[in-house]
C-alpha positions as CSV (number, residue, x, y, z in Angstrom):
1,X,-1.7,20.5,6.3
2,X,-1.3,18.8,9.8
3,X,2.5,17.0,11.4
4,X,4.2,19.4,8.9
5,X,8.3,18.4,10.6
6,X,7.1,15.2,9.4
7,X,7.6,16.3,5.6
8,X,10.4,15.6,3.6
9,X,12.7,18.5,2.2
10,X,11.2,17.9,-1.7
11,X,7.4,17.4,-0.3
12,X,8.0,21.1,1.9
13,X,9.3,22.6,-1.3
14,X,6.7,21.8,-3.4
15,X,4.5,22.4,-0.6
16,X,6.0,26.1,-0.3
17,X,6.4,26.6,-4.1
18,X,2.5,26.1,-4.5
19,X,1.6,28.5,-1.4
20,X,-0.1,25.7,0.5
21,X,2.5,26.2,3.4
22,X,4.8,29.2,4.7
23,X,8.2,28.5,6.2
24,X,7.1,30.0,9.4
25,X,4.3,27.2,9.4
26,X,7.3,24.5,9.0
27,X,9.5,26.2,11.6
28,X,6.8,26.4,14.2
29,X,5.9,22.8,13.8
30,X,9.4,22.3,14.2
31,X,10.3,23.8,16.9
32,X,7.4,22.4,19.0
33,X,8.3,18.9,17.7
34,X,11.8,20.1,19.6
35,X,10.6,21.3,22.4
36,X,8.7,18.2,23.0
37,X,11.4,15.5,22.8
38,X,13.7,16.4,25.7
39,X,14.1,13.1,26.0
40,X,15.9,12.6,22.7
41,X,18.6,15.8,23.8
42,X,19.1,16.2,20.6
43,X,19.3,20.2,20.3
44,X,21.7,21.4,22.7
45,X,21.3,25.1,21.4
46,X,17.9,26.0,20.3
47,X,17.9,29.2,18.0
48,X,14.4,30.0,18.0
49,X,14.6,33.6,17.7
50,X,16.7,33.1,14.4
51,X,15.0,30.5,13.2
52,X,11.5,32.8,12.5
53,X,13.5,35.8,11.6
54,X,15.0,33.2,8.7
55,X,11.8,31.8,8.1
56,X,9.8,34.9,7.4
57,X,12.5,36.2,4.8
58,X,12.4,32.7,3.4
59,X,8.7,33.2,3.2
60,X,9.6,36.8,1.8
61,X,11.5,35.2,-0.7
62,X,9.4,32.7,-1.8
63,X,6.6,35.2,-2.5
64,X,9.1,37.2,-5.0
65,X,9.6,34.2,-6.8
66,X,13.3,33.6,-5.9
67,X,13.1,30.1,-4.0
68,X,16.2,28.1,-4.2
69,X,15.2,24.7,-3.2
70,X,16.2,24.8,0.4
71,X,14.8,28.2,0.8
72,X,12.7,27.6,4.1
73,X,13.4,24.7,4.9
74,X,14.3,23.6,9.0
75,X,17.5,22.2,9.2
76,X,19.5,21.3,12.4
77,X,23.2,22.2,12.5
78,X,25.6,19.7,14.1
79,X,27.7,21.3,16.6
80,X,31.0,21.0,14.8
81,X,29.8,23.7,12.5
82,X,30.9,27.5,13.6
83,X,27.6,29.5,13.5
84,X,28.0,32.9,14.0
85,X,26.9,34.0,17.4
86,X,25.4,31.0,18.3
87,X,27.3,28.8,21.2
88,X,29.8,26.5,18.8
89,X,31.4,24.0,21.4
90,X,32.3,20.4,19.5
91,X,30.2,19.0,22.7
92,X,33.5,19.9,24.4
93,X,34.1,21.5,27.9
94,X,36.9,23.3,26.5
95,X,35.1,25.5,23.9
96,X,32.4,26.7,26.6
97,X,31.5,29.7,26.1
98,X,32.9,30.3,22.4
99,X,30.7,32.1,20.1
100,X,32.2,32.4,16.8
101,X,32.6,35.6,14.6
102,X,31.8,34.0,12.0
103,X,30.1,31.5,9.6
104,X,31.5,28.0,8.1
105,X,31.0,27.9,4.6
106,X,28.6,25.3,4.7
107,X,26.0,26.6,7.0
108,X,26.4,30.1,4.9
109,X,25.8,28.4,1.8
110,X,22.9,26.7,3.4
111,X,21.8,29.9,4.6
112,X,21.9,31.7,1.5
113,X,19.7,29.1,-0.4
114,X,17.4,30.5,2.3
115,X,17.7,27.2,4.6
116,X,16.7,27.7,8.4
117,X,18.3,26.8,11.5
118,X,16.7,25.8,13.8
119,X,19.8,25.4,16.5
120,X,22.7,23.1,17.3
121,X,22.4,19.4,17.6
122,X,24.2,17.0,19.9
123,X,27.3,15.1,18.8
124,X,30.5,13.1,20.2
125,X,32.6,15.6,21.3
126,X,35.0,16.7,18.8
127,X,33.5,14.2,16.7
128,X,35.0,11.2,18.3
129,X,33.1,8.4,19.0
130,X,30.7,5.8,17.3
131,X,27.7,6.2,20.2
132,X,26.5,9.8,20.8
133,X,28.1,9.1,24.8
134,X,31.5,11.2,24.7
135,X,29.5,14.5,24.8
136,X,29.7,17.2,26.7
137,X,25.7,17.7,27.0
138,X,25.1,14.0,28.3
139,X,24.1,10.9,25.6
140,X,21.7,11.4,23.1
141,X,19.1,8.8,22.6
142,X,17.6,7.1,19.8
143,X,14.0,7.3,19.1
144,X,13.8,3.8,17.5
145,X,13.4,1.0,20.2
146,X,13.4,-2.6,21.0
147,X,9.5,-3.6,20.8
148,X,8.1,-2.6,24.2
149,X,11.7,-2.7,25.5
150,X,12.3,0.6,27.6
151,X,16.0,0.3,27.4
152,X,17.8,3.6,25.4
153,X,19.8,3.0,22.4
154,X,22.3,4.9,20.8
155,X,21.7,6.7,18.0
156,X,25.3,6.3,16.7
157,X,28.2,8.6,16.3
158,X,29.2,11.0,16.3
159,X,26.3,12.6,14.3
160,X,23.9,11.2,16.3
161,X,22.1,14.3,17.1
162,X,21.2,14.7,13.4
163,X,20.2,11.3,13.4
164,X,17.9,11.3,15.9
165,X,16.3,15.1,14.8
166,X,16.0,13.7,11.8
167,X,14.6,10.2,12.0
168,X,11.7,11.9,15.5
169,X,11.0,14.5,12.9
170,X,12.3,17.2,14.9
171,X,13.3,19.1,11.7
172,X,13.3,18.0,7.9
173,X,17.5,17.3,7.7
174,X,20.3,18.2,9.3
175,X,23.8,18.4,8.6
176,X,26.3,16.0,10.0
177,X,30.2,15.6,9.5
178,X,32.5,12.3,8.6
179,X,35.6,11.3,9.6
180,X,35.5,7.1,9.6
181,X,31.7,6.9,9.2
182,X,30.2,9.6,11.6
183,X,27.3,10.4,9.2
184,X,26.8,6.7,7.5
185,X,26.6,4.7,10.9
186,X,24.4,7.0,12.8
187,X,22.4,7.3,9.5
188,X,21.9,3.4,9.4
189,X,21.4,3.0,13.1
190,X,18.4,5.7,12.9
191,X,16.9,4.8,9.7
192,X,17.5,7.4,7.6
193,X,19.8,8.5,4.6
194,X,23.5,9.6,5.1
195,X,25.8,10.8,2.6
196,X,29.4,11.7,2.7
197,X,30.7,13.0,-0.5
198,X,33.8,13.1,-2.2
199,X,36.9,14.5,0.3
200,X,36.5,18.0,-0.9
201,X,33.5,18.5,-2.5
202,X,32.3,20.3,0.8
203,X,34.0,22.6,2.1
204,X,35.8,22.4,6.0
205,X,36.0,26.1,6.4
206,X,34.7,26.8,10.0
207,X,33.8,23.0,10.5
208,X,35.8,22.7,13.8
209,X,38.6,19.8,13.2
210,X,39.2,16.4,13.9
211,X,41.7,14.8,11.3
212,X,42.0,17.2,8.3
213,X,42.7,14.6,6.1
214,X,39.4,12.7,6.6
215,X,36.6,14.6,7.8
216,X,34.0,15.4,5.1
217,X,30.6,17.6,5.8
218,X,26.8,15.9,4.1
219,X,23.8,15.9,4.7
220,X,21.3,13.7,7.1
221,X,17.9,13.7,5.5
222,X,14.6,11.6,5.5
223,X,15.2,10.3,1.9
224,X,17.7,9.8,-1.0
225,X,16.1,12.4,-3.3
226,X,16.3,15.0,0.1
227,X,20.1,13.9,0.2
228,X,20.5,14.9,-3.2
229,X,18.8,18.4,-2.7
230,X,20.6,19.7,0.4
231,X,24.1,18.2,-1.1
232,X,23.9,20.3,-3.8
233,X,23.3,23.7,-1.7
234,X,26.3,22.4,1.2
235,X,29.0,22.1,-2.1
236,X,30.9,24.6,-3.9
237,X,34.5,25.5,-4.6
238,X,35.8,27.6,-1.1
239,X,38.9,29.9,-1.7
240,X,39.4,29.5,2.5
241,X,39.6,26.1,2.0
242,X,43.0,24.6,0.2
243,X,41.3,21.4,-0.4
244,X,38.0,22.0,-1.8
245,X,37.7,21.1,-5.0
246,X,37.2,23.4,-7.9
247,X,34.7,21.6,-9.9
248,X,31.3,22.4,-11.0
249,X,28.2,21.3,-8.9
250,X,26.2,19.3,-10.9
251,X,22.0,19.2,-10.2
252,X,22.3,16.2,-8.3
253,X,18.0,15.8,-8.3
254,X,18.3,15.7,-11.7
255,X,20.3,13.1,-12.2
256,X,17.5,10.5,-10.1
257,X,16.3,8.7,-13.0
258,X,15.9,5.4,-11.3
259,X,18.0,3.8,-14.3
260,X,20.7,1.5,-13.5
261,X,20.1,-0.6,-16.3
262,X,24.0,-2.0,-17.4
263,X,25.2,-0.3,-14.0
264,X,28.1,-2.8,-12.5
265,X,27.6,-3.2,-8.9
266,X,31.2,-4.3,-7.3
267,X,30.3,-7.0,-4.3
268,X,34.1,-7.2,-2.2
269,X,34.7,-10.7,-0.9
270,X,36.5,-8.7,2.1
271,X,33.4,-7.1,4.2
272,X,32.3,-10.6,4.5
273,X,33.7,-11.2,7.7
274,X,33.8,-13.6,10.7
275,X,31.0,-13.4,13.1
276,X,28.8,-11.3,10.7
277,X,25.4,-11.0,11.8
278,X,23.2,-13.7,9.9
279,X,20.1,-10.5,9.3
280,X,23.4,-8.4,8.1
281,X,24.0,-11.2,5.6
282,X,20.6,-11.5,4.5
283,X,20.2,-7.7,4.0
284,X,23.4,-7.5,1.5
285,X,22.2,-10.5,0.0
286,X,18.7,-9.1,-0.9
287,X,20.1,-5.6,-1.8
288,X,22.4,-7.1,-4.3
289,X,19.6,-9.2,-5.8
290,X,17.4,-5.9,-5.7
291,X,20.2,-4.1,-7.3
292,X,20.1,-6.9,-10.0
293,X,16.3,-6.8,-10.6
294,X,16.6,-3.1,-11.4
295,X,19.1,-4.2,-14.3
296,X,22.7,-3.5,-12.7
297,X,25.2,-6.1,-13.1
298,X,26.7,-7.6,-10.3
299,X,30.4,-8.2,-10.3
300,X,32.3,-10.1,-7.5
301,X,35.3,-7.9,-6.4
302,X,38.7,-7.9,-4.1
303,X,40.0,-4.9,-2.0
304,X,42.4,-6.6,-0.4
305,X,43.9,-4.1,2.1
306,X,40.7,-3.6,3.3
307,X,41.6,-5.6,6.7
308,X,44.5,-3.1,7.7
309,X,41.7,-0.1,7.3
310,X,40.7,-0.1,10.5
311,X,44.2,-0.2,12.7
312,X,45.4,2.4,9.8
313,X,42.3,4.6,10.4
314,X,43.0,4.7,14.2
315,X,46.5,5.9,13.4
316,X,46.0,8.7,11.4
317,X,43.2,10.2,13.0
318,X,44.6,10.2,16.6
319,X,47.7,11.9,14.6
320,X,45.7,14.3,12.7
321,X,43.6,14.8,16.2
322,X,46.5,15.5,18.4
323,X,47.9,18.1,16.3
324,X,44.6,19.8,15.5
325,X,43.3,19.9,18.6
326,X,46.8,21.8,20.2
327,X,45.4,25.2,19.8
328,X,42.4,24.6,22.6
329,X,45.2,25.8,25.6
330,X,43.1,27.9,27.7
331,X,45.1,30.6,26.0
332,X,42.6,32.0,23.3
333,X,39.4,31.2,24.0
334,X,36.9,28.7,26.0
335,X,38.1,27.5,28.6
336,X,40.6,27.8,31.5
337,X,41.3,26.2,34.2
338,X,41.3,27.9,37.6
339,X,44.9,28.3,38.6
340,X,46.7,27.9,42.2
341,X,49.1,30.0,43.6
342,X,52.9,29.8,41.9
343,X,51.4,27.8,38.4
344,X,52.8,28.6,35.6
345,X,51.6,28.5,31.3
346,X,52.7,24.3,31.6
347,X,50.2,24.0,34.9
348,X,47.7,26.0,32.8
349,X,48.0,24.1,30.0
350,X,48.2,21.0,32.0
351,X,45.1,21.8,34.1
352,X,42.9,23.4,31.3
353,X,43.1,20.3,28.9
354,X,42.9,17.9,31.5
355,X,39.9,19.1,32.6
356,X,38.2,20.5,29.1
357,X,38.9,17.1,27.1
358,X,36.8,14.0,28.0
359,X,38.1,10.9,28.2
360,X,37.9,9.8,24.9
361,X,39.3,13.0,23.3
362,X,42.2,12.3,25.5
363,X,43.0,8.9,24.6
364,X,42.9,9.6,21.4
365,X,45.2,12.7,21.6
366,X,47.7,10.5,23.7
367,X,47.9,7.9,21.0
368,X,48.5,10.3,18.1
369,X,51.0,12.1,20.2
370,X,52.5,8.8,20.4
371,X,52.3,7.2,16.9
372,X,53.8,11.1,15.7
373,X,57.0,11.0,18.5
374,X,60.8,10.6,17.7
375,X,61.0,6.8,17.1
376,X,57.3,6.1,16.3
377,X,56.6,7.9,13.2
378,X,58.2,6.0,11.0
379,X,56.5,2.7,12.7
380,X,53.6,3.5,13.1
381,X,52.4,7.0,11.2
382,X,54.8,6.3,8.0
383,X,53.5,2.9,7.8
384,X,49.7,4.0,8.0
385,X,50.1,6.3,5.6
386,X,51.1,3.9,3.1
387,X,48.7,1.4,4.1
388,X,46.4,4.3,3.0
389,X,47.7,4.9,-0.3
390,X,47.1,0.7,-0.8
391,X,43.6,1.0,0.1
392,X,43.3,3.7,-2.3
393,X,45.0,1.6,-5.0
394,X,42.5,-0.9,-4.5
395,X,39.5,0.9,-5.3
396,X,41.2,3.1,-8.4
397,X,41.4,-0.5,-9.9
398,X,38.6,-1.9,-8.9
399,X,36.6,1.2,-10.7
400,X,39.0,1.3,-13.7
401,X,37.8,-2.1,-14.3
402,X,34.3,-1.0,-15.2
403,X,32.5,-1.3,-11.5
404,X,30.7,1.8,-11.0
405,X,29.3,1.2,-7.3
406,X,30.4,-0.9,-4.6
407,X,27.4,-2.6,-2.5
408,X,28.6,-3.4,1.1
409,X,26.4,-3.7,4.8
410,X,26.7,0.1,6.3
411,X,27.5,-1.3,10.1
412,X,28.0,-4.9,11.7
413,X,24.7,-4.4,13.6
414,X,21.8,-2.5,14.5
415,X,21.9,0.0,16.9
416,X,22.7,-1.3,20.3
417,X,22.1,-0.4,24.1
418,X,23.8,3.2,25.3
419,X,26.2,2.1,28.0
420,X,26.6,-1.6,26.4
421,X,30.2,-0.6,25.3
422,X,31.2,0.6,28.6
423,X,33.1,-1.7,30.1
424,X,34.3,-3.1,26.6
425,X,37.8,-2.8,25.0
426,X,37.7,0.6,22.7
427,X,38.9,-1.8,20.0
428,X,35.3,-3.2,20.4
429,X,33.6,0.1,19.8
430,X,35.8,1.1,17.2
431,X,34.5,-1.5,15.4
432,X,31.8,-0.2,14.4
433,X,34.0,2.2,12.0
434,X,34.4,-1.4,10.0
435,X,32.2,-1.1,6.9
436,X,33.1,2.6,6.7
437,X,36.6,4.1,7.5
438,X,38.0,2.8,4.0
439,X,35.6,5.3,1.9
440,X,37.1,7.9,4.5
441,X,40.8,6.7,4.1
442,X,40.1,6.9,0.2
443,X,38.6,9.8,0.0
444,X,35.5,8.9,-2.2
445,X,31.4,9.4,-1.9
446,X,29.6,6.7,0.2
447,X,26.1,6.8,1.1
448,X,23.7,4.9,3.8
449,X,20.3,4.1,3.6
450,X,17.9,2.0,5.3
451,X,16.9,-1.1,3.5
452,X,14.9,-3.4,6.6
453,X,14.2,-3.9,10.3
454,X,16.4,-6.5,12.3
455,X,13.9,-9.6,14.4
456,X,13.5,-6.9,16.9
457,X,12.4,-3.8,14.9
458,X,15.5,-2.0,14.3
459,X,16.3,-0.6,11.1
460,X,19.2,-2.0,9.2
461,X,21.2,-0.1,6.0
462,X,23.2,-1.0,3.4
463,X,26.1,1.6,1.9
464,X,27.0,2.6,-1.3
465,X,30.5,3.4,-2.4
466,X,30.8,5.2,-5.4
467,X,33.9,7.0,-7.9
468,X,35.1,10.4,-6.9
469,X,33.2,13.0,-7.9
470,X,30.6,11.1,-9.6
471,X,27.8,11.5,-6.2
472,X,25.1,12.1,-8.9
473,X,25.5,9.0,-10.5
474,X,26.1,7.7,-6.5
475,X,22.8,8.9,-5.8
476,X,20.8,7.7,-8.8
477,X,21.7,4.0,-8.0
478,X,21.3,4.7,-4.0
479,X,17.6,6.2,-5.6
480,X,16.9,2.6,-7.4
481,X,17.8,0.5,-4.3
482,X,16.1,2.6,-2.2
483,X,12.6,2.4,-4.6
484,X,13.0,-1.4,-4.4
485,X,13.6,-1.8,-0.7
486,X,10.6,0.6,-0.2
487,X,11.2,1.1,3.5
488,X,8.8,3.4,5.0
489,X,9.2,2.4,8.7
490,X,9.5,5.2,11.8
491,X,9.7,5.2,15.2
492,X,6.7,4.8,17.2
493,X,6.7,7.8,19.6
494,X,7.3,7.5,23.2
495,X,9.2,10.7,23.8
């Protein structure tokens, strides 16, 4: 078998199951597909050494007949994720140097299905941004592009390292966090599949924190029914974790049928919004008629807090933010700023943030110390919260009304140029958060998926919202619009 990183995870299984293929085979193609796209910087820490020692007792395992259905497959591990002994930095001057102890529940669970890691992939740092350009490590770049147009685009953010390993082929999936849409918009923007699952159905042990409240670990694959393997091996009740849920794990692959005949499809009047992209209208337009060839009904629907999501999102997350990220002092570990004579622990502390946190990371840690300060929580914080509890309202009614799945675009555009946003207002980047902060707020499963190409040849997705706890069923209908769309597109190479 030739271009074996271009496989998806069922195809390698299979292809493994039937001894056509080791997983030291799919891990060498891999890591030269890696090692060849520099341009992308996508890995930031390449763990080659681990990833054939992990691939031949994959290959070990698969020969004794105990093959989970990640066992040897290559994955790349978002940075966010603490991976014992291996550099663990949130793309963040201030955790240089830190090699964890330890393993996050995810990657271990991962890791005993017998996936392989093939290293650490680029991200915002500390997961905040919507563009792959707050990092630590320099931008990431998507492989998709304009035509003939040389000009770099981002891949989104702030998974956009998985996205763009994942749609160059540079491993089979990767593993992405989301806070307000940091696996579904790089997803769409890259071309590939993105979902975040119900607020904890994964656990956030050792996942290195943004806002507690919000951020929810999934997987970044090549394909719906790949999303629905790897999900399955990332979940599972987590005693470290006060907020994972004890529930079983259903056999989400199972559950792809392809049947959504009598499904309600919930259409909300509010994501129709000014300025909207006329191809962005078109592609909701044609996935809700898709959706209805397969034999769903569509329903019109009303959320109607959704338009205070997005100013309530970027209140509690700066909040959550400020207060998580307090522990990186120079103190414990990473690092610390060089001191001058007569300084004392405030100059340290002073000096060591200033110059470990980007600027980004510090905005946002300025405005959730703000919106949390004597006077300002209740104006601010208070009110967000229950702005949050509306949007939450909305949608518990909406799917007691018989709506099983809400169809809505995944992002306002396709991907656009790195260093476009630049000189913009952040309120204009933040935008981009628009289709996708309220599933975050509301703690339930969305997914993304690419469902057509923009008049320039970028791909375009559409997202799926589904009830909590019910991703199999989420899946399934993602699994029949995905069939009908039948996009196949990739990048053409250039790296």
């Amino acid at each position: 078998m030739t271009d074996l990183n271009t496989l998806t995870i069922a195809e390698a299984r299979d292809a493994l199951r039937r001894g056509e293929v080791t997983s030291l085979d799919l891990t060498e193609a891999c890591l030269a597909a890696a090692d060849g796209a520099g341009a992308l910087n996508a890995f930031v820490h390449p763990t080659p050494d681990l990833a054939r020692d992990q691939a031949r007792a994959a290959d070990a395992r698969i020969a004794e007949g105990d093959a989970p259905a990640m066992c040897g497959i290559p994955l790349g591990i978002k940075d966010l994720f603490c991976t014992k002994g291996v550099p663990s930095q949130a793309a963040s001057r201030i955790l240089q140097g830190f090699r964890p102890e330890y393993e996050s529940t995810v990657t271990q669970n991962l890791f005993d299905a017998g996936a392989v890691m093939l290293g650490k992939l680029n991200m915002d740092e500390f997961a905040m941004g919507s563009s792959n350009e707050t990092s630590c490590y320099g931008n990431v770049v998507n492989p998709w592009r304009c035509g003939n147009d040389a000009t770099p685009l981002t891949p989104g953010g702030s998974s956009g390292g998985s996205a763009a390993a994942v749609a160059a082929d540079l491993c089979l999936a990767a593993t992405g966090t989301d806070t307000g849409g940091s696996i579904r918009q790089p997803a769409a923007f890259a071309g590939i599949t993105g979902i975040k699952p119900t607020y904890g159905r994964c656990s956030r042990w050792g996942i290195v924190a943004f806002a507690s409240s919000l951020d929810q670990a999934g997987p970044m694959t090549k394909s719906v029914r790949d999303a629905a393997i790897m999900l399955e091996a990332m979940c599972g009740h987590d005693a470290k974790d006060s907020t994972s849920a004890d529930i079983p794990v259903p056999d989400f692959e199972a559950m792809l049928t392809g049947d959504i005949k009598g499904k309600v499809i919930g259409i909300p009047r509010e994501y129709r919004m000014d300025g909207m992209p006329a191809e962005i209208e078109t592609l909701w337009a044609d996935g809700t008629a898709m959706l209805r060839d397969a034999g769903a009904e569509i329903r019109d629907i009303s959320l109607p807090h959704t338009k205070y999501a997005l100013p309530a999102y970027y209140v509690i997350a700066p909040a959550e933010a400020s207060s998580n990220l307090a522990r990186y002092d120079g103190v414990r570990y990473g690092h610390r700023a060089k001191l001058s004579h007569g300084d004392g622990i405030t100059e340290m502390y002073e000096k060591t943030r200033a110059e470990g946190f980007g600027a980004e990371v510090q905005r946002r840690v300025m405005v959730g110390t703000y919106v949390l300060s004597a006077g300002f929580y209740d104006a601010y914080y208070n009110r967000a919260r229950r702005v949050r509890t509306l949007i939450k309202r909305d949608f518990e009614e909406v799917f007691a009304s018989g709506v099983d799945a809400i169809l809505t675009p995944a992002t306002p555009s396709a991907a656009f140029g790195l260093g476009e946003m630049a000189q913009a207002d952040p309120v204009q980047m933040y935008l981009n958060d628009v289709f996708t902060v309220t599933v975050n707020l509301a703690g339930l499963p969305g997914i993304a998926l690419p469902a057509g190409l923009d008049a320039k040849g970028l791909p375009l997705a559409l997202q799926l919202i589904g009830r909590p706890w019910e991703e199999g069923d989420l899946l399934n209908t993602a699994y029949a619009l995905e069939r009908a769309a039948g996009f196949v597109a990739k990048p053409a190479k250039w790296w």
